[in-house]
C-alpha positions in Angstrom: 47.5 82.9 116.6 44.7 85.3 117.0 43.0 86.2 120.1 39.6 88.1 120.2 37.9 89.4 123.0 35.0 91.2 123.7 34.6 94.6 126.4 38.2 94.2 127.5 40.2 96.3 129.9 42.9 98.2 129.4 44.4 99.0 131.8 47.2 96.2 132.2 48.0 97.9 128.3 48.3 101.5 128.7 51.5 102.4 131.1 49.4 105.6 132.9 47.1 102.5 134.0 43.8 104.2 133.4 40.7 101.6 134.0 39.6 101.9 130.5 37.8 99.3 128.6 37.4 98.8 124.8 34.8 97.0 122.5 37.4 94.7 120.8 40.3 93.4 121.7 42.3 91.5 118.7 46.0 90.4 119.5 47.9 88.7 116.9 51.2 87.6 116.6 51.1 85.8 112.3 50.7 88.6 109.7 48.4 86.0 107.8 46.0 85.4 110.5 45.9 89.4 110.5 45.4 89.8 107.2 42.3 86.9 107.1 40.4 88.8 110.1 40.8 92.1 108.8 39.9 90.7 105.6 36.5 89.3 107.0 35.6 92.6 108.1 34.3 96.2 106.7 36.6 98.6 109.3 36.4 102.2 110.1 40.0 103.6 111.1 37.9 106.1 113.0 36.6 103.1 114.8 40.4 101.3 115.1 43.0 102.1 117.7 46.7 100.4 117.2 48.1 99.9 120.7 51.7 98.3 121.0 53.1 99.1 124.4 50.4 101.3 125.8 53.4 104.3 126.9 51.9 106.9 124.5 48.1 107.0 125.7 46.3 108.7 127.8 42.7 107.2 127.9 40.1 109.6 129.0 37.4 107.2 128.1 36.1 103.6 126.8 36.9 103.2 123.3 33.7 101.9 121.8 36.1 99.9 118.9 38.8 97.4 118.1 41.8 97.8 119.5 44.3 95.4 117.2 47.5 94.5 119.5 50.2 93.1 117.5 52.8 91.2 119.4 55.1 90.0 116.2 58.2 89.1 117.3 61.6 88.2 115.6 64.9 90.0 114.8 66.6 89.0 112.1 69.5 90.4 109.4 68.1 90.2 105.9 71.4 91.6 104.5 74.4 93.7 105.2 77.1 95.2 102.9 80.3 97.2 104.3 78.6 100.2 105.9 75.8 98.8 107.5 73.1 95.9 108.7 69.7 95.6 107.8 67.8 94.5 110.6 63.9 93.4 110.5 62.4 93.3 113.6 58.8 92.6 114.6 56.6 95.3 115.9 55.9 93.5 119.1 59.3 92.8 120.5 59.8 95.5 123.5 61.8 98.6 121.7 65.1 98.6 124.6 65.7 94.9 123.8 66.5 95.8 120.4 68.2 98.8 121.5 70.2 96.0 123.5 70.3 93.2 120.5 72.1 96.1 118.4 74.5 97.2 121.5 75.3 93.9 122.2 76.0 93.0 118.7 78.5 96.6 117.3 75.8 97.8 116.0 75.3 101.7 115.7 72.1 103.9 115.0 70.0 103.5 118.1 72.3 103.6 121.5 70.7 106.9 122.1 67.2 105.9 122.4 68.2 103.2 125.6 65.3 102.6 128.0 62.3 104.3 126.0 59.1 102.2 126.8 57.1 100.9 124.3 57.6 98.6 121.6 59.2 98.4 118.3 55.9 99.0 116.2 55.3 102.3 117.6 58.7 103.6 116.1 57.7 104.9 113.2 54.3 105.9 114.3 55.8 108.1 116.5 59.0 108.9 114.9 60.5 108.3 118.6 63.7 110.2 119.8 65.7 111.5 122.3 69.4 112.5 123.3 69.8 113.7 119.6 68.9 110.4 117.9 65.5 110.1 116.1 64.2 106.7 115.4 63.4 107.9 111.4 66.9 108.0 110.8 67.8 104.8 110.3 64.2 102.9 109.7 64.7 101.5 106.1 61.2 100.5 106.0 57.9 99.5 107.2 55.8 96.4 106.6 52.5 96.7 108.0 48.7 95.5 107.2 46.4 97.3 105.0 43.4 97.3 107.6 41.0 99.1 104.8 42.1 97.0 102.0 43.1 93.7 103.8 46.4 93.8 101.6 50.2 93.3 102.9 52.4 96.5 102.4 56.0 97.5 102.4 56.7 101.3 103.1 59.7 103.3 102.3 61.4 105.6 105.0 60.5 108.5 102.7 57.1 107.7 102.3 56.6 107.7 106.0 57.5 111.4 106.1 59.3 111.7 109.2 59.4 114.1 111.5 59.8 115.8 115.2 57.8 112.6 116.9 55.9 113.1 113.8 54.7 110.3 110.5 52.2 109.9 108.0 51.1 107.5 110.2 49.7 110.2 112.6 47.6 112.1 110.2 46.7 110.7 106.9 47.4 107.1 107.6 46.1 107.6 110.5 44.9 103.9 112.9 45.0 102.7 108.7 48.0 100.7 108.8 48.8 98.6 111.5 52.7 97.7 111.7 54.1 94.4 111.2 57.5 94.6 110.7 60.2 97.3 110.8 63.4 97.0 109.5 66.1 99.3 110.8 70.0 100.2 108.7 72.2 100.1 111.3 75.9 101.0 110.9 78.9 98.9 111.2 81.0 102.0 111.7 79.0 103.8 114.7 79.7 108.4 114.3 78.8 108.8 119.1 76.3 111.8 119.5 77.9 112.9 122.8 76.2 116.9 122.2 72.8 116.6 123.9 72.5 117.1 127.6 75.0 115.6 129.9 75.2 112.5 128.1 78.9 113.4 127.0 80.1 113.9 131.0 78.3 110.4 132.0 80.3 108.6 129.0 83.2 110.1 130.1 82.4 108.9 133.8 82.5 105.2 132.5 85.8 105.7 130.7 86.2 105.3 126.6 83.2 106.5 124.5 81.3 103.4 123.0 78.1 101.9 122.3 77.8 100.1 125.4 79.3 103.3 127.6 76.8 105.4 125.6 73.7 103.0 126.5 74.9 102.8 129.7 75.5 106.7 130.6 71.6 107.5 129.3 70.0 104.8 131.1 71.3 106.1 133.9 70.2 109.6 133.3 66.9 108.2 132.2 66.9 106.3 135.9 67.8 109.1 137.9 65.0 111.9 136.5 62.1 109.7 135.0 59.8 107.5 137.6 59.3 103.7 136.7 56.1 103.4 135.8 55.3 100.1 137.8 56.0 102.1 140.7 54.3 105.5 139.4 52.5 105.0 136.4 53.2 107.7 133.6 54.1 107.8 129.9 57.1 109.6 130.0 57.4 112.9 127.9 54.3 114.2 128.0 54.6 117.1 126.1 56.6 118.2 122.3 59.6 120.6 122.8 58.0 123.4 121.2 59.3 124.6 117.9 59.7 128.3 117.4 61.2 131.6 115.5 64.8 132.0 115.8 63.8 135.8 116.6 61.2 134.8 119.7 63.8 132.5 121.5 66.1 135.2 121.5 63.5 137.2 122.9 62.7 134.9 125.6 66.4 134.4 126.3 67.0 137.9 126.9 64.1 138.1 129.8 64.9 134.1 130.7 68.9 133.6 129.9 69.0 130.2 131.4 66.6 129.0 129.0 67.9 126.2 127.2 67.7 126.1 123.3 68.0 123.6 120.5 69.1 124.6 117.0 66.7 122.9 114.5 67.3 125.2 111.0 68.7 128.7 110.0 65.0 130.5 111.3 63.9 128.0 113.9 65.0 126.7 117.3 63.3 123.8 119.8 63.1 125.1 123.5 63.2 122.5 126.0 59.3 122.1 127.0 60.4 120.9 130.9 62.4 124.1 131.3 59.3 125.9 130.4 57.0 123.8 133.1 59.2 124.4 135.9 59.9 127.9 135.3 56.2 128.2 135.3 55.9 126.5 139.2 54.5 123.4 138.0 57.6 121.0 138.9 56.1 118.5 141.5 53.0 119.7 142.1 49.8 117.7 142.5 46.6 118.3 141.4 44.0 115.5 142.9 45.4 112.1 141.7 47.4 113.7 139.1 50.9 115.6 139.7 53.9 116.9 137.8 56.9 114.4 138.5 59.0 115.9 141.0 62.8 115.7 139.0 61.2 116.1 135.3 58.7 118.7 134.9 57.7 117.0 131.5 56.7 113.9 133.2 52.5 113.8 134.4 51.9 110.9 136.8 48.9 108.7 138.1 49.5 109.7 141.7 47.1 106.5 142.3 43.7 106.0 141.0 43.4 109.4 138.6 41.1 109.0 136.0 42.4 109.8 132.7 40.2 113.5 132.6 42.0 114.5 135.9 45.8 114.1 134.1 44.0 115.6 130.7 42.6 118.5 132.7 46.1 118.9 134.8 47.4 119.0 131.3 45.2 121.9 130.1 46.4 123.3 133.0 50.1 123.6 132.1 49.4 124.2 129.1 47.5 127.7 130.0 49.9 128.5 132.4 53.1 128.4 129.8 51.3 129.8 127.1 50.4 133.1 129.1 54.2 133.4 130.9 56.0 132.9 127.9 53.7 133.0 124.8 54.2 129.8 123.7 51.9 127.1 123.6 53.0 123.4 124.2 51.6 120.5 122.1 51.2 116.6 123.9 53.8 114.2 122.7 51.4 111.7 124.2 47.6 111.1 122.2 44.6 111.7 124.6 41.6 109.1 123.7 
């Protein structure tokens, strides 16, 4: 069924719940029904937004377009042999119930990325990680609508050219293809990433490592440093942990020592972006009806009724202030509209 309305709100769809309102508002939940409107129409990705659970948006504005909101749903095997499971999985269905379909069911691959908002079509838009898990590495491939051509396509994981909460779908592809499907290779024979954070002394808390004691361990460090957002609306990581020189985070550590560092390659290391915030001061502090979230500096909220300019300006903000303590200049995780 598709469903098309006209100057619609947004803010029941985006989780800082900013009063936006768009154009067009097309949910659809049949790929063919998709694939007949979009056909029926001459579209402008730079007209198009793709919204799926609304947690990685911050709207500064109306959005004078069509917003398509695909709410396919389905989660299926479509084959198996003695390594792993091939999962498809519509791009509507909410992201952690699949995270607890695959749990549930022995499945390894995604434990690490429990409680992350948003839904399943977004995954490979935003390349989604955390706890040393990236969603890229086990996404077999994409189905998704054409929304130029009107046509039905299947994409390859190495076509979607992923990286740090990174795709072709965020620059080329660009609000081009709008997800249908994604089907994920999931192992039979789960390998535990224990090594980020303080994941591996919460498993150990609960007894025996194991997918469910791994799920269960980061949704509690999840609960316990990152606000709900019915309660204080946000969209979780706000900012990228920014990627630099081997040689400059050695530099840094020797002035900051508690600074925490991320190996990515032989010349390049990830520093932890929240560190960076706090360090700078910013750690719950409030700024008109925007703030910094008081036990994760990389968490901007909607202290009540912000507009999305106030959070994009407190932003800015942060941003400044990093780049001029430690020479490093943070990128948003989160896209500002």
């Amino acid at each position: 069924m598709i469903e098309i309305s006209e100057n619609f709100s947004l803010k029941e769809y985006n989780t800082f719940g900013i009063d936006v309102t768009c154009k067009y508002f097309v949910k659809c939940d049949q790929e063919s029904e998709l694939l007949e409107f979009v056909g029926s129409y001459e579209l402008d990705p730079e007209e198009i937004l793709l919204l799926g659970g609304g947690s990685n948006f911050l709207f500064t504005e109306n959005f004078d377009g069509v917003v398509f909101y695909p709410v396919m749903q389905g989660c299926e095997i479509v084959r198996e042999d003695d390594k792993y499971v091939f999962v498809r999985v519509g791009s509507g269905v909410v992201w952690d119930d699949f995270v607890a379909w695959a749990v549930e069911h022995g499945y390894g691959g995604v434990e690490n990325l429990s409680l992350i908002p948003g839904h399943v079509g977004a995954t490979p838009v935003q390349n989604i990680g955390a706890y040393g898990t990236e969603a890229g590495e086990c996404i077999d491939r994409v189905e998704a609508v054409d929304i130029v051509k009107g046509e039905k396509v299947t994409i390859d994981a190495a076509t979607c050219r992923f990286g740090y909460r990174d795709s072709i779908f965020k620059h080329e592809w660009k609000n081009r293809f709008l997800v249908t499907y994604v089907t994920f290779r999931l192992t039979k024979h789960p390998e535990f990433k224990l090594h980020y954070g303080s994941v591996k002394d919460e498993v150990i808390r609960l007894g025996e490592p194991s997918l469910k004691a791994i799920r269960q361990a980061i949704i509690r460090i999840r609960e316990a440093k990152l606000p709900d957002v019915k309660v204080l609306p946000n969209a979780g990581s706000f900012f990228k942990n920014p990627m630099v020189e081997r040689v400059i985070a050695d530099t840094l550590q020797e002035k900051y020592p508690a600074l925490p560092v991320y190996p990515v390659d032989d010349d390049h290391v990830k520093l932890a972006a929240g560190w960076l915030i706090e360090a700078a001061g910013w750690k719950g502090k409030v700024v008109g009806h925007a703030g910094v979230h008081e036990k994760q500096a990389l968490v901007l909220v909607n202290m009540g009724g912000a507009t999305g300019i106030e959070i994009a300006h407190l932003a800015n903000e942060i941003k400044k202030s990093v780049f001029l303590q430690f020479g490093v200049w943070l990128e948003p995780e989160v896209n500002v509209i």
